[in-house]
C-alpha positions in Angstrom: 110.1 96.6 113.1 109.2 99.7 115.2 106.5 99.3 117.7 104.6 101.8 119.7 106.7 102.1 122.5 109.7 102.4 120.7 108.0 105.8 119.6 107.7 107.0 122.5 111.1 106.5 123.8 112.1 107.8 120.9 110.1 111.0 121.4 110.5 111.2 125.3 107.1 111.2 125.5 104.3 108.8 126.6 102.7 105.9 124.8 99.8 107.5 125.3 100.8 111.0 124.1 101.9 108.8 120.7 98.3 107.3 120.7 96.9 110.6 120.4 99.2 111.8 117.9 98.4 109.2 115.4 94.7 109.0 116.4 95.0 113.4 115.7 93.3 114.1 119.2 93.1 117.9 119.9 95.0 117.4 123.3 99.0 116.7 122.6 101.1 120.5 122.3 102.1 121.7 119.0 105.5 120.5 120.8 104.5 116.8 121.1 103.3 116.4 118.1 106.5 117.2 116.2 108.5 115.6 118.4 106.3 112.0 117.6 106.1 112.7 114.2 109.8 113.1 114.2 110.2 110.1 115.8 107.7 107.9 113.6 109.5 109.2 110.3 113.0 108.2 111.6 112.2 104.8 112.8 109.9 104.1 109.8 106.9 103.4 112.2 103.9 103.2 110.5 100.1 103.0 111.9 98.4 99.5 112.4 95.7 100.2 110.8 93.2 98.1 112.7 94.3 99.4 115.4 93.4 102.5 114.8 89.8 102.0 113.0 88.7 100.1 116.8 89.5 103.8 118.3 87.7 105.9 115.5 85.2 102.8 114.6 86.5 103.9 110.9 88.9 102.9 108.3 88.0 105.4 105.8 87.8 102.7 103.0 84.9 101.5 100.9 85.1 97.7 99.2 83.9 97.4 96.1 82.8 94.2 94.0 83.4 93.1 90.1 82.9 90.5 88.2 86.9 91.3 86.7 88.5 94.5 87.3 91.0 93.8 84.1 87.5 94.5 82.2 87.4 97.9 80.9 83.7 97.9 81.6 84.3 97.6 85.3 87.6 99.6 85.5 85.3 102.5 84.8 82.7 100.9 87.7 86.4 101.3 90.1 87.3 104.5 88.9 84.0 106.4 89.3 83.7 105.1 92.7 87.1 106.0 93.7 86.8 109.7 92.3 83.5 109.9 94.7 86.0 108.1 97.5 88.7 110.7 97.6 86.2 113.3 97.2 85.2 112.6 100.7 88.8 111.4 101.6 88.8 107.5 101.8 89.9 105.2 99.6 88.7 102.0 97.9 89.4 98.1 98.5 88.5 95.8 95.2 87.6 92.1 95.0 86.6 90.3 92.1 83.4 87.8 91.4 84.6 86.8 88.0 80.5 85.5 87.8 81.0 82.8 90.5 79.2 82.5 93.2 82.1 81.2 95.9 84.2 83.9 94.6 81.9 86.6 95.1 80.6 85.1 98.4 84.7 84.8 99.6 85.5 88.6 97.6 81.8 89.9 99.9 83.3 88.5 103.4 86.9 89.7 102.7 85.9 93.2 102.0 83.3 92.9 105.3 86.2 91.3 107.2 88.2 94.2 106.4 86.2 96.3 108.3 85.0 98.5 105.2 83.2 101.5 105.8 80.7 100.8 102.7 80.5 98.4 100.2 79.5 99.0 96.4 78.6 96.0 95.0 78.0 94.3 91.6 76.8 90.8 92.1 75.5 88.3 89.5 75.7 85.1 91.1 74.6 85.5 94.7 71.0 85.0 95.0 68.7 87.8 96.4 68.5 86.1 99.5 72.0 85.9 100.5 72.7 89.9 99.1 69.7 90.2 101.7 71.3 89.3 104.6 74.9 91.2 103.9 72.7 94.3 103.2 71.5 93.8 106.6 75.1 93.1 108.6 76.6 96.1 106.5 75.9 99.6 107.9 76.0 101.1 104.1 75.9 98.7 101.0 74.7 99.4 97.6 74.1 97.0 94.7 75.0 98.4 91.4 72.8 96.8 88.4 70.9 94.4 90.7 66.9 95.0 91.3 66.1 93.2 94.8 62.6 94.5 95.6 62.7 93.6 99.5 65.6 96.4 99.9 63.5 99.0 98.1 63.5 102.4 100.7 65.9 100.6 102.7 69.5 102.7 103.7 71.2 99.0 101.6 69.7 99.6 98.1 69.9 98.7 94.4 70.3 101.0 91.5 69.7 99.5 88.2 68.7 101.0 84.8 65.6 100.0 82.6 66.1 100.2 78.3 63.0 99.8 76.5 63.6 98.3 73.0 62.1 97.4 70.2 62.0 93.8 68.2 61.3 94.8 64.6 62.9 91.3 63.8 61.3 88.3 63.1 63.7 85.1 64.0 65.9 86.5 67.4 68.9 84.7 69.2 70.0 85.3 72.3 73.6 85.1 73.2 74.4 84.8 76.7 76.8 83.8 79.3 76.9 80.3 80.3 75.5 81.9 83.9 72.3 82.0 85.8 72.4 85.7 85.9 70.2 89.1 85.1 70.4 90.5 82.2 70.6 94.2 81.5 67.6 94.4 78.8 64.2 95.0 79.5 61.1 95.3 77.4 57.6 96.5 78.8 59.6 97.1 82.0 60.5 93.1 82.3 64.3 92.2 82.5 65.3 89.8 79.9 67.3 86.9 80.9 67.6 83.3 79.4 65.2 82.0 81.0 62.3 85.4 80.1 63.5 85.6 76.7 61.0 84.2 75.5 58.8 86.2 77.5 59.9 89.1 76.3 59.7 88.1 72.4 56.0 86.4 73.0 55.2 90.0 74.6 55.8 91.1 71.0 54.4 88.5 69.3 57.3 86.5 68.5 57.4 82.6 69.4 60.5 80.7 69.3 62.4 77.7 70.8 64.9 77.2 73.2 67.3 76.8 70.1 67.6 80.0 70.0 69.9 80.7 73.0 73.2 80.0 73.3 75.7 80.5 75.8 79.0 81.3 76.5 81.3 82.9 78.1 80.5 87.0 78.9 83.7 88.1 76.5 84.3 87.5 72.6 86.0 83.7 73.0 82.3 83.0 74.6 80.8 85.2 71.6 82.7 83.5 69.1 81.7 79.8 70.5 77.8 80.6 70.9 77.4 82.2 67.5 79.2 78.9 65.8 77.0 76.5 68.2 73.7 78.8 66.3 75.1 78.4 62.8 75.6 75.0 62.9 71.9 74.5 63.8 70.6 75.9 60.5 67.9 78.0 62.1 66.7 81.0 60.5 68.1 84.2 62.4 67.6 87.2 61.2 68.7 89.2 64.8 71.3 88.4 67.5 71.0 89.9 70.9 74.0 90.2 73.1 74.9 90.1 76.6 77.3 92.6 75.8 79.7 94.3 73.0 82.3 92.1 73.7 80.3 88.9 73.4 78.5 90.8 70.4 82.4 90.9 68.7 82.9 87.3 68.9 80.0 86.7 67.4 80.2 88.9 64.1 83.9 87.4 63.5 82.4 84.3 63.1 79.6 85.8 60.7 82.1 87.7 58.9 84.3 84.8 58.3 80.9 82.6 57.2 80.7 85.5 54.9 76.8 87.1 55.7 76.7 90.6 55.1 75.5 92.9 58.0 73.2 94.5 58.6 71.5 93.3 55.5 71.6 89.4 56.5 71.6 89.8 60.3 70.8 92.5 62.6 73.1 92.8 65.8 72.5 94.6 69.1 75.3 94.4 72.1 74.9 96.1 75.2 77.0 98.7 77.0 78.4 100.9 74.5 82.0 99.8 75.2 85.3 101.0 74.0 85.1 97.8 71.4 81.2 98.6 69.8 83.2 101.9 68.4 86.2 99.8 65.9 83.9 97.0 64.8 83.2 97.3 61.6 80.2 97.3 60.5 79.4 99.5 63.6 78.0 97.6 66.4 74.2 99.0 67.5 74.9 98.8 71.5 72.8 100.2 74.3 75.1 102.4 76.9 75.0 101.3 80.2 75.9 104.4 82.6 78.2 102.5 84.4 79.8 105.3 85.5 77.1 107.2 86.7 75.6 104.5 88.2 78.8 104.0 89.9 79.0 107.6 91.3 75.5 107.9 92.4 75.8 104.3 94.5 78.6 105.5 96.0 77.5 108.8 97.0 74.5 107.6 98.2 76.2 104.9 100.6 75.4 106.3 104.3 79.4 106.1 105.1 79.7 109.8 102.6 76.9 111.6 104.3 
C-alpha cells in the first residue's frame, strides 16, 4: 500500500507539499497540486482519514442511532438525516440499538470513538442519566423521540412529539414491547408507557388491571404472541392500543383468524402511520409519527450544520 512519502517521490515534491494538497491548503501552486493528485490516482493512495480530521479537528460525518435500520420506520429516520447531511456536505455513520441497552451503549461509544462530528440519536433503553452524560462529552447531539427535561435549552437536546387522543372505549389493552421503554402516546400531555397506562385510562375514568397489558416483541411476531396471551385470558376488550402498526398487524391476524369482526367487536389503534397500516384490511386507525421531519429538524439543528 502507498504511503505518504511514496507520494511525494512520486510527485517530486515534498511530504509536506502532499500534506497540504490533501488537507486543500491555499498555499501549494496550481502546479503542485496536479502533479500530487497525479501521483495519488496512479499509486491508488488514498487519505487516512484520521489523519486528516486531527488537522481540520473534522471528519465531516454525523452518527446516527436506531433501534434496526432494516425497519422501514427508521430507514426513513437514516434517510432524512442523510438528505440534511449532504445538504451541508458530510455524510452519515449508522449503529443499531435493536432496544438493548449494551447495544445502544456499544453502537453510542463506536460512533463517539469515530470521531463524529454530531450525533442524532434514537434511544430507548439508555436511561436519562447515562444519555445525560454523552450529551455533555458530545459537542452536538440530538435525541430524536426522547423527552429528557435536564437538557431542555441546552445546545444537546430532545425533539419529541405529543398526540392527544381520545378513549371513547370502555375495556382497553395495551400491547407493548417486552421493554422498559417510552412510549409515543400521550393524553392530557402525559406519555403513556406500561407502567402509566393506567394513568392515562384512570385520567379518563377508566380502571383496569395489569391483565390488560401484554408484551412482546415491537414487530408483528410480538403482536401476534401478545394478542393470543389477551385472548386466552377471557377478559372483556373492547379496544387494543399498539406500540405500533406492525405490532398492531400481528395482532388483528390473530383476531381475524379467532374470527371477531372489526371494528364492530374490537376497536384498534397502532401508531406511526407506516407503510403496513395502508394494506391491512380492515384499515388500521394509526397515529403518524413525523419521523421524517423530526429527523430533518434534529439534524439541522445539531451545532456541527451551523
Amino acid at each position: 500500500m502507498a504511503t505518504i512519502k511514496d507520494v511525494a517521490k512520486e510527485a517530486g515534491v515534498s511530504v509536506a507539499s502532499v500534506s497540504r494538497v490533501i488537507n486543500k491548503s491555499p498555499k501549494p501552486s496550481p502546479a503542485t497540486i496536479e502533479s500530487v493528485t497525479m501521483a495519488m490516482k496512479k499509486l491508488g493512495y488514498r487519505p487516512n482519514a484520521n489523519a486528516r480530521a486531527l488537522v481540520s479537528q473534522s471528519t465531516n460525518t454525523v452518527g446516527v442511532l436506531v433501534s434496526d435500520v432494516s425497519d422501514p420506520f427508521f430507514g426513513t429516520m437514516v434517510k432524512a438525516v442523510d438528505k440534511v447531511a449532504h445538504l451541508h456536505g458530510k455524510h452519515i455513520l449508522v449503529g443499531n440499538g435493536y432496544h438493548d441497552e449494551k447495544a445502544e451503549r456499544k453502537a453510542i461509544e463506536l460512533l463517539i470513538n469515530s470521531r463524529c462530528d454530531a450525533l442524532v440519536i434514537h434511544s430507548k433503553a439508555l436511561p436519562d442519566e447515562e444519555l445525560i452524560q454523552y450529551a455533555e462529552e458530545v459537542k452536538s447531539l440530538v435525541y430524536i423521540n426522547r423527552n429528557i427535561p435536564q437538557l431542555a435549552g441546552a445546545v444537546s437536546h430532545s425533539i419529541t412529539i405529543k398526540v392527544p387522543i381520545s378513549l371513547p372505549s370502555t375495556s382497553f389493552v395495551m400491547v407493548t414491547p417486552t421493554l422498559h421503554v417510552w412510549h409515543r402516546l400521550t393524553t392530557l400531555k402525559t406519555w403513556i408507557s406500561a407502567r402509566r397506562y393506567r394513568d392515562a385510562l384512570k385520567a379518563n375514568s377508566i380502571n383496569l388491571s395489569n391483565s390488560y397489558i401484554e408484551y412482546g416483541s415491537p414487530d408483528s411476531d410480538g403482536g401476534e404472541k401478545a394478542m393470543t396471551n389477551l385472548l386466552t385470558k377471557s377478559l372483556p376488550i373492547s379496544a387494543v392500543v399498539a406500540y405500533n402498526d406492525n405490532m398492531a398487524a400481528g395482532a388483528l391476524s390473530v383476531l381475524e383468524e379467532n374470527q371477531y369482526r372489526l371494528p364492530n367487536q374490537m376497536s384498534m389503534i397502532g401508531f406511526d402511520d407506516g407503510l403496513i397500516a395502508k394494506y391491512l384490511h380492515p384499515k388500521l386507525t394509526t397515529i403518524r409519527y413525523p419521523v421524517e421531519m423530526m429527523a430533518e429538524k434534529g439534524s439541522s439543528d445539531c451545532t456541527f450544520f451551523i
